[in-house]
VOBA-1610 file (N, C-alpha, C; in pm, whole numbers, padded with zeros to 5 digits, always signed):
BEGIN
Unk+04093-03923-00941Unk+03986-04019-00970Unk+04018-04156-00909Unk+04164-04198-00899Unk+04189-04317-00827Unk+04152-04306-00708Unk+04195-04206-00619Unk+04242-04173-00443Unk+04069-04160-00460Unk+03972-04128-00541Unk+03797-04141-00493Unk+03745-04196-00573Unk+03680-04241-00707Unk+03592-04266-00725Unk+03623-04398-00774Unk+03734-04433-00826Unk+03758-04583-00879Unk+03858-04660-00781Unk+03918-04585-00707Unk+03971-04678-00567Unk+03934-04667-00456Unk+03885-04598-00405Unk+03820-04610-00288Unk+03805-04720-00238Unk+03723-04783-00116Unk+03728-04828-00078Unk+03657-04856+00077Unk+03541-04980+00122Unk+03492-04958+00239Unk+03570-05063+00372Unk+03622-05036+00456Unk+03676-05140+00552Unk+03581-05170+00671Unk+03605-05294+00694Unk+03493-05298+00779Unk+03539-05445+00954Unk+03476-05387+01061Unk+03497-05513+01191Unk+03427-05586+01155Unk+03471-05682+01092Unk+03434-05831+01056Unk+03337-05884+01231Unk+03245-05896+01254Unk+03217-05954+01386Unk+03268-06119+01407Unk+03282-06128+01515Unk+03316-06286+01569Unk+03194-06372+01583Unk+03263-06538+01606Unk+03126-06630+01615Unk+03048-06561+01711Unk+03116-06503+01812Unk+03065-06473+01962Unk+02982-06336+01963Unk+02969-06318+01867Unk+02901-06112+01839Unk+02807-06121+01915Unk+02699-06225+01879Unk+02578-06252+01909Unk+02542-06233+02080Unk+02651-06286+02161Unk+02601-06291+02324Unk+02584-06110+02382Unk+02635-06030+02313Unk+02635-05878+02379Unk+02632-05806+02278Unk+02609-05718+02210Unk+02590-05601+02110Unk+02688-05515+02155Unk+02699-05473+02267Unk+02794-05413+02328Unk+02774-05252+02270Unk+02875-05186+02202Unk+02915-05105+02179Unk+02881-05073+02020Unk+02840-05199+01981Unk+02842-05188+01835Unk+02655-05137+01748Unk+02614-05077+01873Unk+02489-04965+01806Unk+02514-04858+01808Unk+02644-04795+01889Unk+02725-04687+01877Unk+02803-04646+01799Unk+02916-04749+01800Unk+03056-04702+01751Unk+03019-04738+01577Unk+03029-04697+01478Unk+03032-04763+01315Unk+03145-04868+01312Unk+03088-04985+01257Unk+03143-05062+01201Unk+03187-05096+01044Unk+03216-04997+00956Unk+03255-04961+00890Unk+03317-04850+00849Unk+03393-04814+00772Unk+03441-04664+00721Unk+03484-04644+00539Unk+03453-04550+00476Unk+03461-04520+00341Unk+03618-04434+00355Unk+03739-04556+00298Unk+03897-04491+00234Unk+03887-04416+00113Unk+03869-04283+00133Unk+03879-04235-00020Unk+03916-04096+00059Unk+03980-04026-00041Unk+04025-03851-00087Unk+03874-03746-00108Unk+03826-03811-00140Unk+03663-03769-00155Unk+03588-03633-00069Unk+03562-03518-00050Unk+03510-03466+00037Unk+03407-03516+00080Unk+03309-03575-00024Unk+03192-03597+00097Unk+03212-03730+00165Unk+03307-03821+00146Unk+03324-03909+00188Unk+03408-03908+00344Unk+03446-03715+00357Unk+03497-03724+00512Unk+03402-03745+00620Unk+03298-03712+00567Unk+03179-03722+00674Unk+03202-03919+00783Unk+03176-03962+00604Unk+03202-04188+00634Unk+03322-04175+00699Unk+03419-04096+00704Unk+03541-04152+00736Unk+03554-04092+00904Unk+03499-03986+00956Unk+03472-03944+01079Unk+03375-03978+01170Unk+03259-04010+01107Unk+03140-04067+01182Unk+03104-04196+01144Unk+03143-04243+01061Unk+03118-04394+01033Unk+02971-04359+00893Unk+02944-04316+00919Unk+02799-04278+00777Unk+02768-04123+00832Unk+02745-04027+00694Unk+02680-03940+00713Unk+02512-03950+00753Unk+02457-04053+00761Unk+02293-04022+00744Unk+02279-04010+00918Unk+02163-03976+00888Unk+02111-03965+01094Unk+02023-04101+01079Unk+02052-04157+01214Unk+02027-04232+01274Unk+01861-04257+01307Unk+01796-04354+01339Unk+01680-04280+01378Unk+01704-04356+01548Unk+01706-04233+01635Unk+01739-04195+01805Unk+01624-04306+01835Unk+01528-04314+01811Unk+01444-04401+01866Unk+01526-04589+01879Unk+01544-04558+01781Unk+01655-04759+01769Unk+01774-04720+01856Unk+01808-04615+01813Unk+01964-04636+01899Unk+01900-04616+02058Unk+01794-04551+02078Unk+01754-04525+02246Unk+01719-04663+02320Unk+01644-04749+02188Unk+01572-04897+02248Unk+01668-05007+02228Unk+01819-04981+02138Unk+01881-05105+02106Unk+01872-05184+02035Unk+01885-05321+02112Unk+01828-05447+02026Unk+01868-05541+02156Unk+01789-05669+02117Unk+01779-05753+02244Unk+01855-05892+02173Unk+01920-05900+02310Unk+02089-05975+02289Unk+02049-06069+02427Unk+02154-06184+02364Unk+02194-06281+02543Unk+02217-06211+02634Unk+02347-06076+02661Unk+02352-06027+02733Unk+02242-05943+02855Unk+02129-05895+02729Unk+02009-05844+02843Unk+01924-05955+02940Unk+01908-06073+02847Unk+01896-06183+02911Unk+01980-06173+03091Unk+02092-06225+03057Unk+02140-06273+03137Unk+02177-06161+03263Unk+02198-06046+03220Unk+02233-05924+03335Unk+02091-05898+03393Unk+01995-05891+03305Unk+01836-05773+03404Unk+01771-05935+03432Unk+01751-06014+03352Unk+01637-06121+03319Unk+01687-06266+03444Unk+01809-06312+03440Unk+01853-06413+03526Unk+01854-06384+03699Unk+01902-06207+03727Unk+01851-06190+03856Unk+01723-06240+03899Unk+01638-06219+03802Unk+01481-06212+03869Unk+01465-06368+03884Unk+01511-06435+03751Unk+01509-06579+03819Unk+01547-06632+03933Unk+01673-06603+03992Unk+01736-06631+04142Unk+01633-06600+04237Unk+01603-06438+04184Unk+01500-06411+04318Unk+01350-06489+04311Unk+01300-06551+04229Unk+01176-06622+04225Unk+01180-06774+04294Unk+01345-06801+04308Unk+01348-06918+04291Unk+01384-06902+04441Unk+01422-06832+04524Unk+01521-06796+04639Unk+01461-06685+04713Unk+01377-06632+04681Unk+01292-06552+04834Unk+01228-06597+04938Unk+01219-06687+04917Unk+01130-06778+05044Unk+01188-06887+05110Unk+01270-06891+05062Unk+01349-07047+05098Unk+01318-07077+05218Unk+01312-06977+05346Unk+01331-07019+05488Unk+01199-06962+05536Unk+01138-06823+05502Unk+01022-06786+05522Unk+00902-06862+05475Unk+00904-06975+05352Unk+00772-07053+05359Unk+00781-07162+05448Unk+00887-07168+05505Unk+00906-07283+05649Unk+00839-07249+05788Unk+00841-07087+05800Unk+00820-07046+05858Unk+00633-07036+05879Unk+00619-07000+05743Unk+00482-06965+05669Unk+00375-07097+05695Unk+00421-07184+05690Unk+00411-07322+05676Unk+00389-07417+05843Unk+00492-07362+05902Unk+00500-07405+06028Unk+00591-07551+06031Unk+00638-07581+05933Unk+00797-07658+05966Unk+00930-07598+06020Unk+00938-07492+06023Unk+01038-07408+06057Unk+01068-07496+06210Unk+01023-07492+06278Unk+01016-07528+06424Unk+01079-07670+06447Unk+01026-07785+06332Unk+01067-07930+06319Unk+01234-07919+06267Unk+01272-07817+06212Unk+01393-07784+06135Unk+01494-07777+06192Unk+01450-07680+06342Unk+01515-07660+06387Unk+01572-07745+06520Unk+01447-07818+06515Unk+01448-07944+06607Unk+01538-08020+06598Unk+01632-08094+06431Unk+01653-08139+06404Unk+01814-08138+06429Unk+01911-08225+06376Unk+02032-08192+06422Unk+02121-08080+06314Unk+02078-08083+06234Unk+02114-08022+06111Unk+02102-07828+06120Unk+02136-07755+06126Unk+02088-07629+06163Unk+02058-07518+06063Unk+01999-07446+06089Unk+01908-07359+05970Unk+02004-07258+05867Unk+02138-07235+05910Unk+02213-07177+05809Unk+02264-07343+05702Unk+02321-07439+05748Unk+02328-07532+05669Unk+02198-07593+05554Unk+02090-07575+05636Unk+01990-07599+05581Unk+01968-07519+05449Unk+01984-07353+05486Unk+01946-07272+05366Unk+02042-07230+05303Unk+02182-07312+05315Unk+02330-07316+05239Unk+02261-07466+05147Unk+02213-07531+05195Unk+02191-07663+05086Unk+02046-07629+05001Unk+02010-07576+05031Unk+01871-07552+04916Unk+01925-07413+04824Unk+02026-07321+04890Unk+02064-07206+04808Unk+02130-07288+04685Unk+02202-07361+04735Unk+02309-07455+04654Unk+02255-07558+04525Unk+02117-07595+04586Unk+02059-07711+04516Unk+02036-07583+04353Unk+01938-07487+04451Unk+01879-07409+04351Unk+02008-07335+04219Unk+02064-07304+04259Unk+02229-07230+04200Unk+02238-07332+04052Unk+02266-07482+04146Unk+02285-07558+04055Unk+02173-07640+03960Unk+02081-07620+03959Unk+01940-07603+03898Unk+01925-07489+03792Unk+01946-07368+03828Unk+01940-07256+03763Unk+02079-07244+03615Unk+02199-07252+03692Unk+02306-07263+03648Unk+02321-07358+03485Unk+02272-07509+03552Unk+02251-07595+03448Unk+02181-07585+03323Unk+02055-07499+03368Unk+01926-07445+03291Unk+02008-07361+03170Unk+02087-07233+03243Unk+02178-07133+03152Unk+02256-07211+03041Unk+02378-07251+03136Unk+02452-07331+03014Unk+02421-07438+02971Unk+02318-07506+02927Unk+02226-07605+02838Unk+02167-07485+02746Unk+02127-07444+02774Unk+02035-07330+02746Unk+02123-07220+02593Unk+02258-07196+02663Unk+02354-07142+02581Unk+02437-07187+02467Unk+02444-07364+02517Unk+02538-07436+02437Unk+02437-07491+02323Unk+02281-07480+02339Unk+02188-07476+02231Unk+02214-07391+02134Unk+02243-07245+02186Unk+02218-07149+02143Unk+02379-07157+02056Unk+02451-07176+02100Unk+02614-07189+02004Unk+02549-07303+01877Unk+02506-07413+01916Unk+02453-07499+01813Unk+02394-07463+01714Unk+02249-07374+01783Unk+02198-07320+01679Unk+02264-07191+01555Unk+02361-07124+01619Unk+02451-07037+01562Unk+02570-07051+01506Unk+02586-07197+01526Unk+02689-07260+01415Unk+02868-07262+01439Unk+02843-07193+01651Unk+02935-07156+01671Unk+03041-07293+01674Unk+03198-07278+01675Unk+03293-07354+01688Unk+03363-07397+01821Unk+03317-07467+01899Unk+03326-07441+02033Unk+03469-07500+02098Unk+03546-07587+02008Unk+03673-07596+02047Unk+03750-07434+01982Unk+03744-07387+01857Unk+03802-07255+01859Unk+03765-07152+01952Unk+03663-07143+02003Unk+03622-07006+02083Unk+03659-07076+02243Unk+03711-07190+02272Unk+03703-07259+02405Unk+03739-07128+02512Unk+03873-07042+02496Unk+03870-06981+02629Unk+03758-06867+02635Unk+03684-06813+02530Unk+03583-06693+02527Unk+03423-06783+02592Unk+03418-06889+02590Unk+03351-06954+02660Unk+03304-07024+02766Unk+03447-07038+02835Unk+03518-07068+02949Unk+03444-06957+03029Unk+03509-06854+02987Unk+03499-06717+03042Unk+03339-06684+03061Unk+03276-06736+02979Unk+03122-06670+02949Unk+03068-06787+03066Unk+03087-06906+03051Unk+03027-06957+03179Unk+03092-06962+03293Unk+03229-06910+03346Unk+03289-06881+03478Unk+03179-06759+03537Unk+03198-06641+03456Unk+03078-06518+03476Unk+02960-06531+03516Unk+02860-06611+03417Unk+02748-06674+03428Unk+02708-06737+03590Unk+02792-06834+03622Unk+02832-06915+03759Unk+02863-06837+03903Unk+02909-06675+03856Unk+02990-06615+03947Unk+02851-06518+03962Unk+02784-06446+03847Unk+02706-06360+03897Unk+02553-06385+03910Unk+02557-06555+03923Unk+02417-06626+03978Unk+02447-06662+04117Unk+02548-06638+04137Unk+02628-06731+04260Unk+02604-06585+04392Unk+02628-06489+04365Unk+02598-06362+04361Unk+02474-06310+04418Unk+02347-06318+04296Unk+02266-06298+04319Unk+02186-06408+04477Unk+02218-06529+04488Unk+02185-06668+04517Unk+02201-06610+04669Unk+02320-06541+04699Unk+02429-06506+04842Unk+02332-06383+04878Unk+02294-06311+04813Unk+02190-06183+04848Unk+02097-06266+04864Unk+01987-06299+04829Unk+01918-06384+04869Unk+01915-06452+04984Unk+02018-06522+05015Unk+02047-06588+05126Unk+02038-06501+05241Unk+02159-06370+05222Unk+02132-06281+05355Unk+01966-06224+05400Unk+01911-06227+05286Unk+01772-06137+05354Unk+01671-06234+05384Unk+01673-06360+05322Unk+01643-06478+05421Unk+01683-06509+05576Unk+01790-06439+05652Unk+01818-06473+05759Unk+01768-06364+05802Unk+01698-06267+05773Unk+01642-06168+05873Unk+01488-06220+05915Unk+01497-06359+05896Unk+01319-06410+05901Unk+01235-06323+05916Unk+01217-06267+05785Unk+01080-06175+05749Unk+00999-06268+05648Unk+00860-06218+05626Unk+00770-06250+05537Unk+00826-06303+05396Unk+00735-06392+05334Unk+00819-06412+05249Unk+00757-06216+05136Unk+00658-06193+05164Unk+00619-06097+05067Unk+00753-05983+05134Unk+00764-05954+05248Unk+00879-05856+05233Unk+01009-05899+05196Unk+01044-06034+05212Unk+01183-06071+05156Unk+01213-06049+04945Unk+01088-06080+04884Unk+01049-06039+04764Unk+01078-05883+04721Unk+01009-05792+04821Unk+01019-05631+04805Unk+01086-05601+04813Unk+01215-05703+04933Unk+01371-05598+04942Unk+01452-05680+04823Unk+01451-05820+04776Unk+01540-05857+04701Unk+01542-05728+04551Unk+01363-05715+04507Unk+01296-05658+04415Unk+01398-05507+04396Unk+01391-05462+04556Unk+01421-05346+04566Unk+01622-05303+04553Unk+01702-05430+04615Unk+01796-05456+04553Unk+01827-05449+04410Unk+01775-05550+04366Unk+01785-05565+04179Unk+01750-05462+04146Unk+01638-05358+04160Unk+01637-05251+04066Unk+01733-05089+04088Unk+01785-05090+04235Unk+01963-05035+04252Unk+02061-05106+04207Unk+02071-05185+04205Unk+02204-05225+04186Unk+02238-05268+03997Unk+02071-05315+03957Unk+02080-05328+03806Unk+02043-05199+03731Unk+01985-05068+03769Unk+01937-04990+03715Unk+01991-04856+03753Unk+01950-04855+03888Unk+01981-04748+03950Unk+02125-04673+03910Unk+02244-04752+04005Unk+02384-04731+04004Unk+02367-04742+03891Unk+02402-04770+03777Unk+02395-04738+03637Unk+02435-04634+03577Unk+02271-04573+03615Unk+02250-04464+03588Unk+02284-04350+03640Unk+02308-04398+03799Unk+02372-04244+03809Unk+02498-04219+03757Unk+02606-04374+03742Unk+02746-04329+03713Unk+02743-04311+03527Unk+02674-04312+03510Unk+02662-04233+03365Unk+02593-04118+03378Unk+02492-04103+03408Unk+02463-03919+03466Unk+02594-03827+03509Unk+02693-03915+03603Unk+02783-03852+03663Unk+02911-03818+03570Unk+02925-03912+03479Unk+03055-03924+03381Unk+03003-03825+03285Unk+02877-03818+03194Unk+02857-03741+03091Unk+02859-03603+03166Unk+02825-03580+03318Unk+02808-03405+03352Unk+02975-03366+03383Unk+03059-03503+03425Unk+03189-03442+03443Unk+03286-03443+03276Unk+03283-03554+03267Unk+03316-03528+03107Unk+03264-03532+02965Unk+03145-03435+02961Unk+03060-03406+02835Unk+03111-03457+02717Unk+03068-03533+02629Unk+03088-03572+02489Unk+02994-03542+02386Unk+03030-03455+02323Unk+03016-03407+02176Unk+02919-03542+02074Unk+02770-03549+02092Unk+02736-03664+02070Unk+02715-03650+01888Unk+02707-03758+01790Unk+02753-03769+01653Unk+02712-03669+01609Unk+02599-03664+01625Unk+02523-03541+01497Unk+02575-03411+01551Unk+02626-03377+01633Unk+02725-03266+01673Unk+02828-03277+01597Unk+02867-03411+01634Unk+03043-03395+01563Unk+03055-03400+01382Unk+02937-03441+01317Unk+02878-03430+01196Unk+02877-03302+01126Unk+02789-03263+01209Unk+02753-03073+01191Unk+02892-03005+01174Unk+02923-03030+01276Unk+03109-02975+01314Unk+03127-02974+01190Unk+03185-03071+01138Unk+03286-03094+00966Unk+03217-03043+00885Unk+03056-03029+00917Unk+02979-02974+00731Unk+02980-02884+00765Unk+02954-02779+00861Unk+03004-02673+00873Unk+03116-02599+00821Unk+03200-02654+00860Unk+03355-02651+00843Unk+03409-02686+00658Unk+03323-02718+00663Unk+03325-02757+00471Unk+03257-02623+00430Unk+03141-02604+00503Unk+03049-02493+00374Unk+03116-02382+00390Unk+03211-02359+00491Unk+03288-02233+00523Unk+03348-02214+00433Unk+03453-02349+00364Unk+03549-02374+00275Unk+03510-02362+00149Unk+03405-02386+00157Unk+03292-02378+00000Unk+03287-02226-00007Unk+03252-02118+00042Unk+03182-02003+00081Unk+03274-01892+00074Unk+03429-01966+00133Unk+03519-01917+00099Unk+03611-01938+00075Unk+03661-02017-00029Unk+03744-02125-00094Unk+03816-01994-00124Unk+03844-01952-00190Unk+04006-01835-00255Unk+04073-01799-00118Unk+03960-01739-00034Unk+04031-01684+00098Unk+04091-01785+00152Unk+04062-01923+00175Unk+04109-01989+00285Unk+04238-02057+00202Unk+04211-02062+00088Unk+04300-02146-00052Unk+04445-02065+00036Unk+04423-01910-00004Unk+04516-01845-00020Unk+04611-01834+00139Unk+04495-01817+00218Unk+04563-01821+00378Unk+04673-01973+00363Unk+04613-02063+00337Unk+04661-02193+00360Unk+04816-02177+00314Unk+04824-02135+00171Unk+04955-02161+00104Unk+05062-02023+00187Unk+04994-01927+00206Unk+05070-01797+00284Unk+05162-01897+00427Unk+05094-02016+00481Unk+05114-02082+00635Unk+05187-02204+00588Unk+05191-02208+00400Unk+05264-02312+00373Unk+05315-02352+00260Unk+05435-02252+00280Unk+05522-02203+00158Unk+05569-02289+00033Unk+05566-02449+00128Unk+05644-02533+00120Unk+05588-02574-00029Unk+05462-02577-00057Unk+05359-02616-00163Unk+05357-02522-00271Unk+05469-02422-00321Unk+05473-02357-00434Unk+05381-02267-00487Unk+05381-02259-00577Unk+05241-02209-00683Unk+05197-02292-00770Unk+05070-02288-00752Unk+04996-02383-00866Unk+05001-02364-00991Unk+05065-02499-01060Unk+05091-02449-01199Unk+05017-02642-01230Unk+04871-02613-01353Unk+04800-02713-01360Unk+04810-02738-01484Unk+04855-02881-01550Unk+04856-02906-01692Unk+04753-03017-01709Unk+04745-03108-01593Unk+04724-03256-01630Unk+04550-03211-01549Unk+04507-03152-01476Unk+04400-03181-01410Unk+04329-02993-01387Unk+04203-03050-01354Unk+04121-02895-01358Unk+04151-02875-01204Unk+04136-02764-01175Unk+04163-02678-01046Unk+04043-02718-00958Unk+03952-02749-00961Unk+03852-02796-00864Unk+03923-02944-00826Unk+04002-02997-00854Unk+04066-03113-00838Unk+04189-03070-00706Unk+04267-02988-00772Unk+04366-02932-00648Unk+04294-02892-00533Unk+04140-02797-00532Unk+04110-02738-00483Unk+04057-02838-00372Unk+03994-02927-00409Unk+03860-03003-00319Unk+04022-03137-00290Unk+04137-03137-00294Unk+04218-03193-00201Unk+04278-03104-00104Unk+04332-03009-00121Unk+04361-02866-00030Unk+04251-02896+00060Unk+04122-02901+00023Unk+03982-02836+00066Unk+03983-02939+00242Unk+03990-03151+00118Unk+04020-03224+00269Unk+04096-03164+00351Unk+04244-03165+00321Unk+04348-03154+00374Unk+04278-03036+00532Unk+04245-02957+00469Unk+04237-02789+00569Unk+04122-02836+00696Unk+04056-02919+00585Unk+03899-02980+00741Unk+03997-03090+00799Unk+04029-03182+00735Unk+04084-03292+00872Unk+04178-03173+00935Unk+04275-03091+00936Unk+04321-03010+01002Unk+04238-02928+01126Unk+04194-02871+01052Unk+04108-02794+01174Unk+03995-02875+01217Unk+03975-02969+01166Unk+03868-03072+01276Unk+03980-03204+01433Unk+04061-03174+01379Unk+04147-03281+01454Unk+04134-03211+01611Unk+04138-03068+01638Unk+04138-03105+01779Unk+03999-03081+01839Unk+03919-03099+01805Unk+03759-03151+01808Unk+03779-03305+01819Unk+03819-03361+01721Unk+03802-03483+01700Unk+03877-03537+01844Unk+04013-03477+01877Unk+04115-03497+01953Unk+04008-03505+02116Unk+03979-03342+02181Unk+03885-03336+02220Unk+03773-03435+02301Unk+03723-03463+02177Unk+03577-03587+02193Unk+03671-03716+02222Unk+03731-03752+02201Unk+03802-03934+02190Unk+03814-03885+02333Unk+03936-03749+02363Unk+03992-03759+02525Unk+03835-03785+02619Unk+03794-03705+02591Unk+03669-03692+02698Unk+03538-03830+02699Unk+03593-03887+02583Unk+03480-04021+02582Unk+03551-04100+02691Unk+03702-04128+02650Unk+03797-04196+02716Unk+03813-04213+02848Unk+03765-04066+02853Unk+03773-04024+03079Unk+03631-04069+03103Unk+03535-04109+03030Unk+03410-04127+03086Unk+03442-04308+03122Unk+03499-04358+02988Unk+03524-04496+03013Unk+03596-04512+03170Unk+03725-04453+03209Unk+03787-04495+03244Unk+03750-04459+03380Unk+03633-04327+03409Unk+03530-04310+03555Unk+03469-04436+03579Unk+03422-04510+03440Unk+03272-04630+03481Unk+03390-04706+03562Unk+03492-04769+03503Unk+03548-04878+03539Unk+03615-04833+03683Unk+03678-04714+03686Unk+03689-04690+03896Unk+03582-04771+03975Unk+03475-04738+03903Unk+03344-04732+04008Unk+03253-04897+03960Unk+03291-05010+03832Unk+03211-05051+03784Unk+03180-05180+03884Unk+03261-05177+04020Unk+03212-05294+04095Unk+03117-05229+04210Unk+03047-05141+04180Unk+02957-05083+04279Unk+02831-05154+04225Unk+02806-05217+04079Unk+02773-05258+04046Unk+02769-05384+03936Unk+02723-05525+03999Unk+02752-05657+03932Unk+02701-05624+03751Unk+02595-05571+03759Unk+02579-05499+03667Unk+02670-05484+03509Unk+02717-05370+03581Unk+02832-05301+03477Unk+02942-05430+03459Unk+02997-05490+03579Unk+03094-05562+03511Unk+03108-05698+03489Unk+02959-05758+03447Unk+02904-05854+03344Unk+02906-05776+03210Unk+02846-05638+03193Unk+02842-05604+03078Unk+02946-05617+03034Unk+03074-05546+03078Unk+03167-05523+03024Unk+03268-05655+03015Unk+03201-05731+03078Unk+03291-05859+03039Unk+03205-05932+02899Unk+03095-05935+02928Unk+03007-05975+02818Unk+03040-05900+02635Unk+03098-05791+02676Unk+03106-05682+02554Unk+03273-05747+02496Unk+03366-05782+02626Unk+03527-05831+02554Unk+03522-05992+02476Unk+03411-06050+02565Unk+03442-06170+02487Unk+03349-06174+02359Unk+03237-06091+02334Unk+03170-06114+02255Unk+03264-05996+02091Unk+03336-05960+02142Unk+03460-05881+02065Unk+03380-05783+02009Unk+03314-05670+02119Unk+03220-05543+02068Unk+03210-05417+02220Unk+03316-05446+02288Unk+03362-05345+02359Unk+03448-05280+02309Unk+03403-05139+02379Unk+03480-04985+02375Unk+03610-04994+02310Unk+03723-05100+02370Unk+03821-05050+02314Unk+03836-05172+02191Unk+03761-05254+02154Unk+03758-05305+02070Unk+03737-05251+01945Unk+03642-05129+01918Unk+03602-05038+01865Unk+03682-04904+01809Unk+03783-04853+01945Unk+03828-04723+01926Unk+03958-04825+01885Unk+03969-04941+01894Unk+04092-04938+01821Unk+04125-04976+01652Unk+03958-05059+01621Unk+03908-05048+01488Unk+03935-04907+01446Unk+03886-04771+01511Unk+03843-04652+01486Unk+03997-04620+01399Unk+04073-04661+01525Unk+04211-04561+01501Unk+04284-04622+01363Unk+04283-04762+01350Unk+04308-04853+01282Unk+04279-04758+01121Unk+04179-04744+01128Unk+04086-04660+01023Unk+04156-04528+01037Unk+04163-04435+01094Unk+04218-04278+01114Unk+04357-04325+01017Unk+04464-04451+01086Unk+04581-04468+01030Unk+04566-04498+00847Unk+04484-04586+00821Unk+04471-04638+00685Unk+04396-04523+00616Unk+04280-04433+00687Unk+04272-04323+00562Unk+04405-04193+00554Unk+04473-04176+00712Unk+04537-04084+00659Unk+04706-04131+00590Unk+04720-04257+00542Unk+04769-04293+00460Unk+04771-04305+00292Unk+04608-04351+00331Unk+04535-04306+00146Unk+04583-04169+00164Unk+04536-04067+00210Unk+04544-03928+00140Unk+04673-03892+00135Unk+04749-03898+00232Unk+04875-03868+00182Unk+04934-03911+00070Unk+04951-04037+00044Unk+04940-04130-00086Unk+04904-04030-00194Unk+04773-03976-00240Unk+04753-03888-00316Unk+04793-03745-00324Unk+04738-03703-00180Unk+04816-03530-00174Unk+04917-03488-00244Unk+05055-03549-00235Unk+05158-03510-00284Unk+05155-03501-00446Unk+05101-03587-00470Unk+05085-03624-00659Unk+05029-03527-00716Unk+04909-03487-00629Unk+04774-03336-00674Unk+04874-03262-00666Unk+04929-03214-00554Unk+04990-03087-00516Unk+05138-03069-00646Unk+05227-03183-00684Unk+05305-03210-00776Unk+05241-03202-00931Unk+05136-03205-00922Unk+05054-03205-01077Unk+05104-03380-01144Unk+05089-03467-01074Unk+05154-03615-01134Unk+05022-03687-01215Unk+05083-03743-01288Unk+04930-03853-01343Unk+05031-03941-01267Unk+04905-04044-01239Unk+04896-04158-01197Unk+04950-04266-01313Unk+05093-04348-01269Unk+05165-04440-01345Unk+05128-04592-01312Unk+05168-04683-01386Unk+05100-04801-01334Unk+05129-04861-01224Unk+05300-04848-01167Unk+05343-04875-01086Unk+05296-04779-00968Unk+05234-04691-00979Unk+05118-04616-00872Unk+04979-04701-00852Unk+04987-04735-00948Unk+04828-04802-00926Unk+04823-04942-00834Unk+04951-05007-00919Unk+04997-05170-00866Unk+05018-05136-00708Unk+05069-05049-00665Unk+05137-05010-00516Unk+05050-04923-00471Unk+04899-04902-00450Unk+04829-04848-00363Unk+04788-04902-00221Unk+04794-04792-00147Unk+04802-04900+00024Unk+04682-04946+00018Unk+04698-05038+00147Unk+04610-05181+00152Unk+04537-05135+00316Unk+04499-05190+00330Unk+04454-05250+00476Unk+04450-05365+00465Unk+04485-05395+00618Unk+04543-05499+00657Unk+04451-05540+00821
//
């Protein structure tokens, strides 16, 4: 009754001032987990909540600075920067321009430049509102901010330089628009998608409500055939005696045996899914400068403290502190112990 219903316990990733600029990872991964001995509570402790999700939110997200600034700030560059040299052209100053002593790459190096720093200014005014309004601490977070406008600066700076090149092919300004257009939606969408098409067909992951099913499965088996599996278990593990019960009813021994046997035979499933999520991570990032894309996100996801491994190491953090609770108890069930005070005073913590 301690190890579930009166100690238990929920732990949870506290988010940072900075959560707010990227969501990152955190409509995926659970940010919480239920510490208890509990069977139905293995479900909270493997998937983060037993309930289903509704796929429609997790498919659409939620809208963050980060979408802003990765899909939404390209298009600004390009509105501001497709024409630069083609309405000169359009116009019929082009000719006086060139007349002049000054020459047409300097020329459209100082208006790329003007604009950069126009745009740029707009962002971080724009952002340091947005810390104001959110109450953020901006001498504590100084280097996660640093960082957020070095990025900001680097992948407007970026977009600004594309721009620039398809300006020197003096085309229209309507076709310089179609190819920038046609850029941004490869390089922000496209590549994307294929290197996640490509990672999930090379290393498939077991998505939640799979890995859910898995364990209740794996429970109703145990339910269905609790004596048989009771009995296999102790035959493979001598070490645990014969049950001899004074202090507690046998559905008590039974439904801890019961955890014990599912985290067992779920671990190399569980084992499994982590390896193969892991190789998908570690494909994007080979490939994540094929696209500016991906590695804004993923910089956007470390400082905003809601990337991947920010997460799997919450996860594991959690794996360590529940399979500490249970052990904690196991031995006591399996010993037939009541619980003494100096058991109670000394129950593990998280930390």
């Amino acid at each position: 009754m301690v190890g579930g219903k009166y100690g238990s316990y929920e732990i949870f990733k506290e988010p940072g001032e900075l959560s707010f600029i990227s969501l990152g990872q955190s409509d995926f991964f659970p940010y919480h987990y239920r510490i208890s001995i509990r069977n139905r509570q293995l479900y909270s402790f493997l998937a983060g909540d037993d309930k289903m999700e509704n796929p429609i939110n997790q498919q659409n997200s939620n809208f963050d600075l980060a979408f802003v600034l990765i899909w939404l700030l390209p298009l600004f560059v390009i509105t501001f920067s497709y024409n630069i040299l083609s309405s000169e052209k359009e116009f019929g100053t082009l000719k006086l321009l060139k007349a002049s002593s000054i020459s047409i790459t300097k020329i459209l190096l100082i208006k790329i430049l003007l604009r950069f720093i126009i745009i740029t200014s707009i962002s971080i005014v724009s952002i340091l509102l947005l810390f104001y309004l959110y109450g953020v601490n901006i001498s504590d977070n100084m280097s996660g901010i640093s960082k957020l406008f070095l990025f900001i600066c680097s992948y407007t700076l970026f977009w600004f330089l594309i721009s620039a090149i398809v300006n020197l092919f003096s085309k229209s300004s309507i076709v310089n628009a179609g190819i920038l257009f046609a850029v941004w939606l490869l390089l922000i969408l496209i590549v994307p998608a294929i290197l996640n098409i490509v990672s999930n067909y090379k290393y498939p992951v077991a998505t939640r409500i799979e890995y859910v099913n898995f364990i209740r499965e794996a429970t109703y088996e145990i339910d269905n055939n609790s004596d048989k599996v009771l009995d296999e278990y102790f035959l493979s593990h001598p070490e645990l005696g014969i049950r001899k019960s004074k202090n507690m009813p046998f559905w008590v021994y039974k439904n801890a045996l019961k955890n014990k046997i599912i985290k067992d035979v779920s671990g190399d499933f569980v084992n499994h899914r982590n390896s193969q999520f892991n190789k998908q991570v570690e494909f994007i990032n080979n490939f994540k400068y094929l696209s500016p894309a991906i590695a804004m996100q993923q910089t956007l996801n470390k400082i905003s403290g809601n990337s991947t491994s920010d997460f799997l190491k919450f996860q594991a953090k959690a794996d360590e502190c529940n399979d500490k609770w249970r052990m904690y108890f196991f031995p006591k069930i399996l010993r037939d112990e009541l619980m003494s005070k100096n058991d109670v005073l000394n129950l593990p913590e998280y930390h």
